[in-house]
mmCIF entry with sequence, helices, sheets and N, C-alpha, C, O atoms, coordinates in Angstrom:
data_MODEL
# 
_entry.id   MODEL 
# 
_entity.id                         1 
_entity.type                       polymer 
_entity.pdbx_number_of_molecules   1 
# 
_entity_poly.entity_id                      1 
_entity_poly.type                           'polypeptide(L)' 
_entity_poly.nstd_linkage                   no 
_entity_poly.nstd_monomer                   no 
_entity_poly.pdbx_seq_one_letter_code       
;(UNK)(UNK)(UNK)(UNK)(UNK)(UNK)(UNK)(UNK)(UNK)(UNK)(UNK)(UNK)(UNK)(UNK)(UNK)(UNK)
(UNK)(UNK)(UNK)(UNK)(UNK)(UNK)(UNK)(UNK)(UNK)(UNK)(UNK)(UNK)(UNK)(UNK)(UNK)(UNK)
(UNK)(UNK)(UNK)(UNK)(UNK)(UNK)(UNK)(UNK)(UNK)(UNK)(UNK)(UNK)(UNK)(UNK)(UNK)(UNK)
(UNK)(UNK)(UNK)(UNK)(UNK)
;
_entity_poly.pdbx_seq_one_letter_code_can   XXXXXXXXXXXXXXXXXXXXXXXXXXXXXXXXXXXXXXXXXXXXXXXXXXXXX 
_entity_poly.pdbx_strand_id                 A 
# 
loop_
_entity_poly_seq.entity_id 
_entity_poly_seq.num 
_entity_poly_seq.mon_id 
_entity_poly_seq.hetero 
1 1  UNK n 
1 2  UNK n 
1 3  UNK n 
1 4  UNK n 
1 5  UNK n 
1 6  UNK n 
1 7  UNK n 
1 8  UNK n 
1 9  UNK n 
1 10 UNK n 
1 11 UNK n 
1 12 UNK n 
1 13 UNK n 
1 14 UNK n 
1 15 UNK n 
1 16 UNK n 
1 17 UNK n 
1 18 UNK n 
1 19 UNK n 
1 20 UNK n 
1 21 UNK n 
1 22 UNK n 
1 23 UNK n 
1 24 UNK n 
1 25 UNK n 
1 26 UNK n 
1 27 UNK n 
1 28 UNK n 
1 29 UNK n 
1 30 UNK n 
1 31 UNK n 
1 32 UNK n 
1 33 UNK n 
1 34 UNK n 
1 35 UNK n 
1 36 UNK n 
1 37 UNK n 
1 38 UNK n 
1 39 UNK n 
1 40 UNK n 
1 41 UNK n 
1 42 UNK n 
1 43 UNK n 
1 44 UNK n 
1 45 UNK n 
1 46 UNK n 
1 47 UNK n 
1 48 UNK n 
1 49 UNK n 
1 50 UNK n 
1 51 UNK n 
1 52 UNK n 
1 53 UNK n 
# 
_struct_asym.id          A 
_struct_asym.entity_id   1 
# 
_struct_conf.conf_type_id            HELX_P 
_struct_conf.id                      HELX_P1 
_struct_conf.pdbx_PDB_helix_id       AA1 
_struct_conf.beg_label_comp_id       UNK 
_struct_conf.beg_label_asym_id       A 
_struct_conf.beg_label_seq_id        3 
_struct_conf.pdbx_beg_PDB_ins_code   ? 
_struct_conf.end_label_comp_id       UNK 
_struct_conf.end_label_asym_id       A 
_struct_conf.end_label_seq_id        25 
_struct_conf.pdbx_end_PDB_ins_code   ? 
_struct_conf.beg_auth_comp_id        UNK 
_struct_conf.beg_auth_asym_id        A 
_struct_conf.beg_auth_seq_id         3 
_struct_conf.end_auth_comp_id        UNK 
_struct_conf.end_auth_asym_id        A 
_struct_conf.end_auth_seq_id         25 
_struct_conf.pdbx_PDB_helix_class    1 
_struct_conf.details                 ? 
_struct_conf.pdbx_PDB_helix_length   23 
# 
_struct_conf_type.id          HELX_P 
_struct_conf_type.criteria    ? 
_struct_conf_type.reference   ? 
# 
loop_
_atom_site.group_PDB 
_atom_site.id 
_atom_site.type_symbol 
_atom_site.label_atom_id 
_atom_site.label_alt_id 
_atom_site.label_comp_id 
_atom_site.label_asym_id 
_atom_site.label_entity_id 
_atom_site.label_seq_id 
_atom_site.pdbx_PDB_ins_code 
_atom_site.Cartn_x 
_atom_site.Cartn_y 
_atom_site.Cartn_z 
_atom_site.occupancy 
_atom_site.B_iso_or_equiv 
_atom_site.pdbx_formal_charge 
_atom_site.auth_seq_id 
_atom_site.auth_comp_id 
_atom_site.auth_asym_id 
_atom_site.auth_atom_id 
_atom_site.pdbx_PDB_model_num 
ATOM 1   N N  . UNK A 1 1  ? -25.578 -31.566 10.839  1.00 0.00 ? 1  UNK A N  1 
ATOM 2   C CA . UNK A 1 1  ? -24.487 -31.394 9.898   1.00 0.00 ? 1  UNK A CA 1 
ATOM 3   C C  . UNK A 1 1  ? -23.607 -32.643 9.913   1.00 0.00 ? 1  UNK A C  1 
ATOM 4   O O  . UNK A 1 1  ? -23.244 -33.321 10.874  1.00 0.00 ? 1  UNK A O  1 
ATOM 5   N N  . UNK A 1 2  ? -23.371 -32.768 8.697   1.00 0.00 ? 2  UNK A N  1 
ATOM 6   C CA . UNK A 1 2  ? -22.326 -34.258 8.261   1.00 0.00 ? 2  UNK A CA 1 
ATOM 7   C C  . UNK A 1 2  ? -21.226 -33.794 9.113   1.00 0.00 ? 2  UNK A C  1 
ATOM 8   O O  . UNK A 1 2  ? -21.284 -32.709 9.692   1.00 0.00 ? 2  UNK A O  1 
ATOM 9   N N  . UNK A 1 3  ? -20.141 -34.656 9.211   1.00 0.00 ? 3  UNK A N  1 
ATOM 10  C CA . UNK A 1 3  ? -19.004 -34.872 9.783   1.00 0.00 ? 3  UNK A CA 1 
ATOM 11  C C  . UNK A 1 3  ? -17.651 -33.857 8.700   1.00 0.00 ? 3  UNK A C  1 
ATOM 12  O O  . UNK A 1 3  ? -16.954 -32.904 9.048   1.00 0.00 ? 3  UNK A O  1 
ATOM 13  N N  . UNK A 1 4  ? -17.711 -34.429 7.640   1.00 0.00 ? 4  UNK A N  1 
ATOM 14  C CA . UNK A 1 4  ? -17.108 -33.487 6.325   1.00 0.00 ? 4  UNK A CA 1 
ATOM 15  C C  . UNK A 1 4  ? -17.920 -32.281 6.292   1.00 0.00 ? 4  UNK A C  1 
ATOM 16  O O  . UNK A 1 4  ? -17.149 -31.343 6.087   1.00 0.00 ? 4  UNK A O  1 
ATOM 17  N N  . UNK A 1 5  ? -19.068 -31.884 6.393   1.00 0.00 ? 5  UNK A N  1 
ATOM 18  C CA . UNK A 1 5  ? -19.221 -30.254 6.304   1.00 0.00 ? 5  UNK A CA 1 
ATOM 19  C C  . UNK A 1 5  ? -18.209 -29.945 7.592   1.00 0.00 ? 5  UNK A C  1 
ATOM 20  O O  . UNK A 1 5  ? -17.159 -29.469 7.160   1.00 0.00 ? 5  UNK A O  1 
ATOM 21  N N  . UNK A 1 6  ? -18.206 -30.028 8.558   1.00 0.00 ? 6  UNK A N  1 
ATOM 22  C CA . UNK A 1 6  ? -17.853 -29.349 9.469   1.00 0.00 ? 6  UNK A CA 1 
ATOM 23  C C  . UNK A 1 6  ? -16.299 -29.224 9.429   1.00 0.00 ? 6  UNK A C  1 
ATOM 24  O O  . UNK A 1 6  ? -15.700 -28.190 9.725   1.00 0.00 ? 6  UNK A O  1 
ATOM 25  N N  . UNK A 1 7  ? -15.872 -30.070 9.140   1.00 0.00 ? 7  UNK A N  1 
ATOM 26  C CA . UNK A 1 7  ? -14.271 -30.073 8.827   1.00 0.00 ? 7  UNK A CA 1 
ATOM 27  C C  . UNK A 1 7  ? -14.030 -29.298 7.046   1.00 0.00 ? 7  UNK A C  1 
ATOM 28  O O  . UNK A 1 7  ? -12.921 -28.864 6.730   1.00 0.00 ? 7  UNK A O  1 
ATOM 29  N N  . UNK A 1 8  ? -15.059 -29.249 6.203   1.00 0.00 ? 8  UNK A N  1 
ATOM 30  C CA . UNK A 1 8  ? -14.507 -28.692 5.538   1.00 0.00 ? 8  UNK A CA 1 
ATOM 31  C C  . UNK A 1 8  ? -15.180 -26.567 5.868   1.00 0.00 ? 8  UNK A C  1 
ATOM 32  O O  . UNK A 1 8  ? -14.699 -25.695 5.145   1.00 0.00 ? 8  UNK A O  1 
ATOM 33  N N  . UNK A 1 9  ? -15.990 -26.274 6.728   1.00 0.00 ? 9  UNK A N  1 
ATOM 34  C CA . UNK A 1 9  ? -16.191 -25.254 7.208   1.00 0.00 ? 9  UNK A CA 1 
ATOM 35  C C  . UNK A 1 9  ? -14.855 -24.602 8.029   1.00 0.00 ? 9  UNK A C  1 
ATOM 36  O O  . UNK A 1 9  ? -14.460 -23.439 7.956   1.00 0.00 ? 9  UNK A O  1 
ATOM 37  N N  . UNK A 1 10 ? -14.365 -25.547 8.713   1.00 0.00 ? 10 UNK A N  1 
ATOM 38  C CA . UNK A 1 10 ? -12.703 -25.320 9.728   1.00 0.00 ? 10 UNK A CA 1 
ATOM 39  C C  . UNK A 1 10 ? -12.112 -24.811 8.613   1.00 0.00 ? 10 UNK A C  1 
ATOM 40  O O  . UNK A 1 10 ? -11.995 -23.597 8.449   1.00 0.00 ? 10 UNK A O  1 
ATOM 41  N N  . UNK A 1 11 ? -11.721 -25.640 7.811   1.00 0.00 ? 11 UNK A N  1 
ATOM 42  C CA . UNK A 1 11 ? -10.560 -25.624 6.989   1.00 0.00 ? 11 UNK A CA 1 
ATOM 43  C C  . UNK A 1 11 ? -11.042 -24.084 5.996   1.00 0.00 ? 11 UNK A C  1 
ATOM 44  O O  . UNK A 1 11 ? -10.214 -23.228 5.685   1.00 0.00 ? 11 UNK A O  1 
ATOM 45  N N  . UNK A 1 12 ? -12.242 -24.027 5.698   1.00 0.00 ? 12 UNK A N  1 
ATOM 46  C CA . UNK A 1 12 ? -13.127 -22.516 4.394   1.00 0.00 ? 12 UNK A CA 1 
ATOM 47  C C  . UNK A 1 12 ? -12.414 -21.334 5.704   1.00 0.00 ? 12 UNK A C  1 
ATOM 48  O O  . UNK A 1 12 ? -11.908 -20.298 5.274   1.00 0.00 ? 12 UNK A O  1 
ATOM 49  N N  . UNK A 1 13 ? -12.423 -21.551 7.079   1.00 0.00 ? 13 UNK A N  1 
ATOM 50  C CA . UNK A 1 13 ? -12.779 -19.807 8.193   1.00 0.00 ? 13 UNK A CA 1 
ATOM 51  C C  . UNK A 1 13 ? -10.736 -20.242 8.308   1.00 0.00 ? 13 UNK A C  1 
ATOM 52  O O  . UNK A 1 13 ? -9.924  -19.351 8.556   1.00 0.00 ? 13 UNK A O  1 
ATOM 53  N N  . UNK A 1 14 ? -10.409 -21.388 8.121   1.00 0.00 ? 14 UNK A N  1 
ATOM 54  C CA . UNK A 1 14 ? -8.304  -21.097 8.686   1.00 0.00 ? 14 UNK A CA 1 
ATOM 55  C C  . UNK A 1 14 ? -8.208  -20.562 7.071   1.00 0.00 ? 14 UNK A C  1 
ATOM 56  O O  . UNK A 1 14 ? -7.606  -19.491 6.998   1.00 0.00 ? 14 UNK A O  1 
ATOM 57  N N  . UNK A 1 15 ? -8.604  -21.009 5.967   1.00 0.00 ? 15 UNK A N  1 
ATOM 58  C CA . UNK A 1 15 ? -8.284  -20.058 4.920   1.00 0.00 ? 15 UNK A CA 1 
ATOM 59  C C  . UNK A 1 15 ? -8.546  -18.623 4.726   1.00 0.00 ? 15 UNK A C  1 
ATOM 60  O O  . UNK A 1 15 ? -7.532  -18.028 4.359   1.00 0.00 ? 15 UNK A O  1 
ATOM 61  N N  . UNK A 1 16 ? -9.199  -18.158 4.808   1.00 0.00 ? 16 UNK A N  1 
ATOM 62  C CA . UNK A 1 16 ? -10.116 -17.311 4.726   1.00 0.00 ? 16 UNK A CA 1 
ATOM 63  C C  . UNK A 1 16 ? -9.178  -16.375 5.977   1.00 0.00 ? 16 UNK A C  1 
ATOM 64  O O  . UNK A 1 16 ? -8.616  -15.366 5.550   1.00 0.00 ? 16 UNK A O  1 
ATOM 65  N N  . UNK A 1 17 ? -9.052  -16.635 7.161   1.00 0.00 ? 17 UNK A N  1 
ATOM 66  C CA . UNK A 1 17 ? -7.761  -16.061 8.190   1.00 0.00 ? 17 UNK A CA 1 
ATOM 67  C C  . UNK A 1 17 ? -6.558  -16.042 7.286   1.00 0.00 ? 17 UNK A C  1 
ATOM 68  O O  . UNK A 1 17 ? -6.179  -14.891 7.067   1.00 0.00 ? 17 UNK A O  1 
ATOM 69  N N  . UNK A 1 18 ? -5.978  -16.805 6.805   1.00 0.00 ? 18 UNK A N  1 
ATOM 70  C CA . UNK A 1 18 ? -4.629  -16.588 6.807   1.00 0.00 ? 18 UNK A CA 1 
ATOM 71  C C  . UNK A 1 18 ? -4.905  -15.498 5.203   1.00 0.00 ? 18 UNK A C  1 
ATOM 72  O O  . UNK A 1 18 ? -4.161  -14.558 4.922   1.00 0.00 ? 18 UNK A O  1 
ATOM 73  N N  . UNK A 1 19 ? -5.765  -15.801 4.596   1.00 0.00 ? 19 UNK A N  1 
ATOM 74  C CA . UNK A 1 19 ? -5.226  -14.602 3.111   1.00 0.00 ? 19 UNK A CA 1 
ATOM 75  C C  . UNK A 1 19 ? -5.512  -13.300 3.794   1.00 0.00 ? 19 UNK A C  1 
ATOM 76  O O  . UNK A 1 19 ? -5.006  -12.269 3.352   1.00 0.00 ? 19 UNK A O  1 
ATOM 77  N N  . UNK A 1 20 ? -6.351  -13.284 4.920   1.00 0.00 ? 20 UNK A N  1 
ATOM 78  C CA . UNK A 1 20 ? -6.946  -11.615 5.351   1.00 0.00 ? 20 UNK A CA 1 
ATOM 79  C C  . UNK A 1 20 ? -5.397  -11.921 6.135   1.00 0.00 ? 20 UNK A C  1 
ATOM 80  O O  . UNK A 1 20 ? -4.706  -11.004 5.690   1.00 0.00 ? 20 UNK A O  1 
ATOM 81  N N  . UNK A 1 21 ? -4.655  -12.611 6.922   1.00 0.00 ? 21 UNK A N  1 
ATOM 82  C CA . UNK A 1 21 ? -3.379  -12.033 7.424   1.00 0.00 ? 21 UNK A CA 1 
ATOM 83  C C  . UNK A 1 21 ? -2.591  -11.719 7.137   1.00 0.00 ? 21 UNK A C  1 
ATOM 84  O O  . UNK A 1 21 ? -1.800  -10.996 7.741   1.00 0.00 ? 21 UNK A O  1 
ATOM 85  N N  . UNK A 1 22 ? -2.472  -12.476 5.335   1.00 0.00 ? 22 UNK A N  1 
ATOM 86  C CA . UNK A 1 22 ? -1.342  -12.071 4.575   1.00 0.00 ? 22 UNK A CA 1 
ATOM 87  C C  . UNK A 1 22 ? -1.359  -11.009 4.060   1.00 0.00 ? 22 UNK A C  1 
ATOM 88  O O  . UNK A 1 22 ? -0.507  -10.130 3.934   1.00 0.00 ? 22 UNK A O  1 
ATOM 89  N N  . UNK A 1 23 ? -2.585  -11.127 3.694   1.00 0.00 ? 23 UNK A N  1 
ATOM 90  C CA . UNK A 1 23 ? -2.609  -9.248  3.279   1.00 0.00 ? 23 UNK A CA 1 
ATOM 91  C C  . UNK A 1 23 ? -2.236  -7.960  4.054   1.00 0.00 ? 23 UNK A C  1 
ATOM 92  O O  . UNK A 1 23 ? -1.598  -6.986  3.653   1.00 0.00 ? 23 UNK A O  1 
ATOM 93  N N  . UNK A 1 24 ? -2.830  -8.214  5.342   1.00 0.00 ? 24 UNK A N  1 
ATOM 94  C CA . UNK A 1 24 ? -3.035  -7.330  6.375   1.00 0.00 ? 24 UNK A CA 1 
ATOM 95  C C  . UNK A 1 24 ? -1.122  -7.175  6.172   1.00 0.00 ? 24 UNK A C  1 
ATOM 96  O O  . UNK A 1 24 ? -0.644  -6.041  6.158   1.00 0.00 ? 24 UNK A O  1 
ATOM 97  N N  . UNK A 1 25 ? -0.301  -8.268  6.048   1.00 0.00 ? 25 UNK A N  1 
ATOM 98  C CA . UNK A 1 25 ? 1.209   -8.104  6.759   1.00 0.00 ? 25 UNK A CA 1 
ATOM 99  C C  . UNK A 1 25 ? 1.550   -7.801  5.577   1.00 0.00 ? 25 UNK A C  1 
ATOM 100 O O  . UNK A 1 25 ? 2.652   -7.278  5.741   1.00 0.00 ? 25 UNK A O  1 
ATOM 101 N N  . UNK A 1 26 ? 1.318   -7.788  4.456   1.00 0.00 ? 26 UNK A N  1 
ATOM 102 C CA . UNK A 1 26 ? 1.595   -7.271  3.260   1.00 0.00 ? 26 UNK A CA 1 
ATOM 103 C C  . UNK A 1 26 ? 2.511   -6.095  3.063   1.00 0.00 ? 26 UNK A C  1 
ATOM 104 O O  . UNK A 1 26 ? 1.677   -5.190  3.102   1.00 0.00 ? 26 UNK A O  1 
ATOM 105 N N  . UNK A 1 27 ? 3.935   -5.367  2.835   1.00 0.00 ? 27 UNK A N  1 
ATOM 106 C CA . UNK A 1 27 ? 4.389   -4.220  2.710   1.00 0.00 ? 27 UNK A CA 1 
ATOM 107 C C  . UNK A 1 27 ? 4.037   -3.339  2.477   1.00 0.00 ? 27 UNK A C  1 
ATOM 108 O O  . UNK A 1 27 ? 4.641   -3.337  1.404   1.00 0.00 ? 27 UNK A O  1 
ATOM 109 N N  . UNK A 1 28 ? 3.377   -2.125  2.463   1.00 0.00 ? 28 UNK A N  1 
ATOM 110 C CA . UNK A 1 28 ? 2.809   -0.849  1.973   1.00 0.00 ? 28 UNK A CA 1 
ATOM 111 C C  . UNK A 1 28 ? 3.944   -0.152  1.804   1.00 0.00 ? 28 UNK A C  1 
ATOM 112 O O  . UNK A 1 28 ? 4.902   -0.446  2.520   1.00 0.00 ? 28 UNK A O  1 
ATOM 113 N N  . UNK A 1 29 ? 4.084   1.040   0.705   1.00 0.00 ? 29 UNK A N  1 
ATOM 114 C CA . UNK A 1 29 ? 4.363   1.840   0.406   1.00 0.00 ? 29 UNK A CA 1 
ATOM 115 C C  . UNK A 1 29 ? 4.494   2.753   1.677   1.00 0.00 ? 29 UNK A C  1 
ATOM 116 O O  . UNK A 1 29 ? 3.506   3.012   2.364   1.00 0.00 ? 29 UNK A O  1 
ATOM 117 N N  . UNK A 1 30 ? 5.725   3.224   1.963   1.00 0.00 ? 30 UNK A N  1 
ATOM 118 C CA . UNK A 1 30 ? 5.762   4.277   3.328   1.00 0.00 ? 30 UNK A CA 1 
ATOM 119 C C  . UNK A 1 30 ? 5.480   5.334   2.248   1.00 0.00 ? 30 UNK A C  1 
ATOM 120 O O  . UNK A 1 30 ? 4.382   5.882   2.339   1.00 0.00 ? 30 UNK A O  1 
ATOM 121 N N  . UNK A 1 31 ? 6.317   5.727   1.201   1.00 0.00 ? 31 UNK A N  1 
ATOM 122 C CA . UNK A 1 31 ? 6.390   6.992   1.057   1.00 0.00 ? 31 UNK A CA 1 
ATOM 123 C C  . UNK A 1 31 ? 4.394   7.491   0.980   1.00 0.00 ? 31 UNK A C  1 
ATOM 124 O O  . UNK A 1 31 ? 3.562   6.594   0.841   1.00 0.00 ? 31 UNK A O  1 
ATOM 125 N N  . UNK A 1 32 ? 4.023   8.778   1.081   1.00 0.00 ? 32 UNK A N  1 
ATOM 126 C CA . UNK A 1 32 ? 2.808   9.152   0.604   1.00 0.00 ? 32 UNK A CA 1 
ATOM 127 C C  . UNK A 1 32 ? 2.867   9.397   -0.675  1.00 0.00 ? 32 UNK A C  1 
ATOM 128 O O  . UNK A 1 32 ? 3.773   9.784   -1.414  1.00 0.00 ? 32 UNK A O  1 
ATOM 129 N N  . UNK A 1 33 ? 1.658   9.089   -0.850  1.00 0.00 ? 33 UNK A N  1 
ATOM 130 C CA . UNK A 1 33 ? 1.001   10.108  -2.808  1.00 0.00 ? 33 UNK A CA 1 
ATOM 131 C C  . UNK A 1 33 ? 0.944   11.716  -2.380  1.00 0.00 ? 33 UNK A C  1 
ATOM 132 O O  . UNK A 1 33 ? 0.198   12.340  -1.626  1.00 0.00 ? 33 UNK A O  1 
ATOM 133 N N  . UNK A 1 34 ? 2.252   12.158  -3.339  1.00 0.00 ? 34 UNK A N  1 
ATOM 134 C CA . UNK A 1 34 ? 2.074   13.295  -3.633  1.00 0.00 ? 34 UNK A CA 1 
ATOM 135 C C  . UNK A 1 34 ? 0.728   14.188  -4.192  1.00 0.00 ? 34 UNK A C  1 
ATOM 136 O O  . UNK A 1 34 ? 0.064   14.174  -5.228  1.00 0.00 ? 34 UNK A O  1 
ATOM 137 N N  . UNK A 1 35 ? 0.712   14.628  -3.478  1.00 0.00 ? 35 UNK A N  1 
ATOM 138 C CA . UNK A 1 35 ? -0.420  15.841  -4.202  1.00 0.00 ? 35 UNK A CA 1 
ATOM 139 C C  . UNK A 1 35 ? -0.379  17.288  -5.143  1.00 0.00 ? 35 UNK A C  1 
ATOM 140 O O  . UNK A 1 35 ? -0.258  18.423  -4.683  1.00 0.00 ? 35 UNK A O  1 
ATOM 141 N N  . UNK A 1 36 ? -0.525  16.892  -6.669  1.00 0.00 ? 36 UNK A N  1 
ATOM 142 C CA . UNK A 1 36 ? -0.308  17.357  -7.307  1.00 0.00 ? 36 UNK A CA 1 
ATOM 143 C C  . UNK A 1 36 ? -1.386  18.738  -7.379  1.00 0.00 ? 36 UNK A C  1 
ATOM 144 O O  . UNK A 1 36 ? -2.605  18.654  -7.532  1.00 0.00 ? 36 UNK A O  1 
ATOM 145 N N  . UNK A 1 37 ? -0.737  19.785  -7.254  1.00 0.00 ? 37 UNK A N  1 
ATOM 146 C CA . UNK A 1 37 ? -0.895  21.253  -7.253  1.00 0.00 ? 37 UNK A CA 1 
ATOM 147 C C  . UNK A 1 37 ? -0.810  21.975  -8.684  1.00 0.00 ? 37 UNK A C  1 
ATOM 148 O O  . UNK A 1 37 ? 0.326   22.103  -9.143  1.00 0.00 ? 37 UNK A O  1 
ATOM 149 N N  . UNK A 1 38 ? -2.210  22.605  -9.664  1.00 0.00 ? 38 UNK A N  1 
ATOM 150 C CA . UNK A 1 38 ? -2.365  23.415  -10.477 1.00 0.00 ? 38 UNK A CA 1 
ATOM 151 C C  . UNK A 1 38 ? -1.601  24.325  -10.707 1.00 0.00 ? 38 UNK A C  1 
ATOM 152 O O  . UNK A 1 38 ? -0.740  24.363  -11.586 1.00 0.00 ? 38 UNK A O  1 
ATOM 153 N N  . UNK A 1 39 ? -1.989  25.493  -9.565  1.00 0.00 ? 39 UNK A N  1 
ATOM 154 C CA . UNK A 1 39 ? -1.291  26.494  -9.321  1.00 0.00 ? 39 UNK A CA 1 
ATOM 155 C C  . UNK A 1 39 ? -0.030  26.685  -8.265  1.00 0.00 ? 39 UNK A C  1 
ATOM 156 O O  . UNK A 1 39 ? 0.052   27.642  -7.495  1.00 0.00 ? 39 UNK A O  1 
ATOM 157 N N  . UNK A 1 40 ? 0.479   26.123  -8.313  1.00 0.00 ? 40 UNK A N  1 
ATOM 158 C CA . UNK A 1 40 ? 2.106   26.014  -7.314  1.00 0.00 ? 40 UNK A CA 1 
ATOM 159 C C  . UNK A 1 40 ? 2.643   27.213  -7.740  1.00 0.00 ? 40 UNK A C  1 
ATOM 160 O O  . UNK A 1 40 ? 1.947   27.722  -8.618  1.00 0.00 ? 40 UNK A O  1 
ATOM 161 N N  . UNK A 1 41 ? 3.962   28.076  -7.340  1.00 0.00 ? 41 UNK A N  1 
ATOM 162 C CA . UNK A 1 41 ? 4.066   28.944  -7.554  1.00 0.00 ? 41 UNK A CA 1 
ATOM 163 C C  . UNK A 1 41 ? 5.532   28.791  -8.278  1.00 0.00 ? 41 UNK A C  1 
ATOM 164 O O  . UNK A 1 41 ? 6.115   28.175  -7.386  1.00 0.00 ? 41 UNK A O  1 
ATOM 165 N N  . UNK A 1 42 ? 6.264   28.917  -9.068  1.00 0.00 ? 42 UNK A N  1 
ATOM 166 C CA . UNK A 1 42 ? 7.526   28.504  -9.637  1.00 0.00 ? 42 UNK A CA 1 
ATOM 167 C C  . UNK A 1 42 ? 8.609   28.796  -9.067  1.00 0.00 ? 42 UNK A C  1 
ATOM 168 O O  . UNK A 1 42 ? 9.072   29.815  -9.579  1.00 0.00 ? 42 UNK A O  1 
ATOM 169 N N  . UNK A 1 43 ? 9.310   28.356  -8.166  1.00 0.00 ? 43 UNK A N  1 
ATOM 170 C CA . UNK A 1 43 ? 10.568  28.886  -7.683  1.00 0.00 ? 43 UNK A CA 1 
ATOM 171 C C  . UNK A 1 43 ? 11.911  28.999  -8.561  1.00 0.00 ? 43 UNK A C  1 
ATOM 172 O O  . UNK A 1 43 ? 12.160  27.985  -9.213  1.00 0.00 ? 43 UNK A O  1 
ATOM 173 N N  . UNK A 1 44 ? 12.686  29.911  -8.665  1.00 0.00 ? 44 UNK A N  1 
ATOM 174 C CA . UNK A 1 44 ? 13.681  30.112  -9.666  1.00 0.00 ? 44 UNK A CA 1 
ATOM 175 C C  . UNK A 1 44 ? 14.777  29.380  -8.501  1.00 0.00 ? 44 UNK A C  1 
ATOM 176 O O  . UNK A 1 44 ? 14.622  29.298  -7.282  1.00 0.00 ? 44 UNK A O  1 
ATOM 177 N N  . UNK A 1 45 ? 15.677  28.996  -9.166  1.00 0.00 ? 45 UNK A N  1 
ATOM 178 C CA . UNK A 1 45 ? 16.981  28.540  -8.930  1.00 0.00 ? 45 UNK A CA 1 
ATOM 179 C C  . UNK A 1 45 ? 18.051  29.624  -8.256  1.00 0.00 ? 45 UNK A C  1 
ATOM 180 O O  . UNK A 1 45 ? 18.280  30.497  -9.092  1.00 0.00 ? 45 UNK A O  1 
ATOM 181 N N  . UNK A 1 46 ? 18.765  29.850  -7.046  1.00 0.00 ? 46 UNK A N  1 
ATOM 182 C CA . UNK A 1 46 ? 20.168  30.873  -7.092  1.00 0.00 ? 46 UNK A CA 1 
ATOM 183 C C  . UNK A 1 46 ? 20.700  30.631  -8.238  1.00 0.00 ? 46 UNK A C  1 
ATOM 184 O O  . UNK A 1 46 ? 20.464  29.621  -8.900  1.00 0.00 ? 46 UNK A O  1 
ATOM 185 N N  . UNK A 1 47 ? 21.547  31.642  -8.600  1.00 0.00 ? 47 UNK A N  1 
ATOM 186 C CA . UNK A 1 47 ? 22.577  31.628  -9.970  1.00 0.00 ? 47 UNK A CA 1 
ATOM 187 C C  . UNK A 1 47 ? 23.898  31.662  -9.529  1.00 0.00 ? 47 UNK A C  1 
ATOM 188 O O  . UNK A 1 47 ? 24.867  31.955  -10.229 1.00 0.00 ? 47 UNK A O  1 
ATOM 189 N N  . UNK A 1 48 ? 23.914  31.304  -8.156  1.00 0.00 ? 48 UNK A N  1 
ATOM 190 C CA . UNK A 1 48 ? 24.877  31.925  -7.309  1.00 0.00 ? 48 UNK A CA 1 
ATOM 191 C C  . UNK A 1 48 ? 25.884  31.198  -7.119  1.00 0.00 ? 48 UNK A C  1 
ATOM 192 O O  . UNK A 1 48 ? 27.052  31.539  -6.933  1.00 0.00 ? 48 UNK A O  1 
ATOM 193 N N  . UNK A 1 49 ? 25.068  29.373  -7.203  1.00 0.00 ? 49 UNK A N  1 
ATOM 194 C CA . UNK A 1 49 ? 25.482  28.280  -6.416  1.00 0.00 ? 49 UNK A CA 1 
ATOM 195 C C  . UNK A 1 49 ? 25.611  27.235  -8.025  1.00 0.00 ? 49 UNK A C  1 
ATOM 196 O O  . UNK A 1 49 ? 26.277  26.226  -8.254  1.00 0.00 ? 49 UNK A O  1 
ATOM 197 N N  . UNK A 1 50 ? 24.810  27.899  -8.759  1.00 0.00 ? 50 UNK A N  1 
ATOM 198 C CA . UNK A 1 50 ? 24.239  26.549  -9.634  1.00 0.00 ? 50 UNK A CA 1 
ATOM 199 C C  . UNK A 1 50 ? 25.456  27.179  -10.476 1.00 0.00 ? 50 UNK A C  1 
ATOM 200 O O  . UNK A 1 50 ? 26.113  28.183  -10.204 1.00 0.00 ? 50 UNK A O  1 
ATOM 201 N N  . UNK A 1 51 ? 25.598  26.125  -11.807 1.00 0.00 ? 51 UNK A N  1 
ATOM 202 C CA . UNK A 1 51 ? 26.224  25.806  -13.353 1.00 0.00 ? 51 UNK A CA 1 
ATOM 203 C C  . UNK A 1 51 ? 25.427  26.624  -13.972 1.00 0.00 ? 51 UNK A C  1 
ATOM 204 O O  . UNK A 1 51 ? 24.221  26.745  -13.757 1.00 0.00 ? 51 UNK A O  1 
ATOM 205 N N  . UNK A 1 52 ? 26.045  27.183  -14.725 1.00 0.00 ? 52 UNK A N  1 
ATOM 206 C CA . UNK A 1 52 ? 25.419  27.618  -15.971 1.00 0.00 ? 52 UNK A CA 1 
ATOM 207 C C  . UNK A 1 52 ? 25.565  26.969  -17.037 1.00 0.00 ? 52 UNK A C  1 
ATOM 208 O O  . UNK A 1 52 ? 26.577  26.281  -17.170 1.00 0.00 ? 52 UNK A O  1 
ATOM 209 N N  . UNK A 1 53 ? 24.516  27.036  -18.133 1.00 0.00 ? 53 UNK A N  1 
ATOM 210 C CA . UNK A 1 53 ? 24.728  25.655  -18.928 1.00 0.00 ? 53 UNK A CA 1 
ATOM 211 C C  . UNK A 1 53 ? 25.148  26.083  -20.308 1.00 0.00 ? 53 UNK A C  1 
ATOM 212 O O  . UNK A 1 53 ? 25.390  25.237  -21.169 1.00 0.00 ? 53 UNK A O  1 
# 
């Protein structure tokens, strides 16, 4: 192997590290994906506490 393959192989595997690190450190979303439910069951409101409109 030439002298330039090998230095440009270094330089292809430190790139190739740092986008997989940036990603990896990348922010995610804490909250979760809700899971949306068909049949949920409807809860009514107290009338007790709430405005009437």
């Amino acid at each position: 192997m030439s002298y330039l393959t090998i230095i440009a192989a270094v330089w292809g595997i430190c790139a190739i590290c740092a986008v997989l690190f940036i990603r990896g450190a990348a922010q995610r979303n804490p909250e979760p994906l809700r899971v949306q439910r068909d049949h949920e069951p409807v809860r009514h409101a107290s009338k007790d506490f709430g405005r009437s409109l």
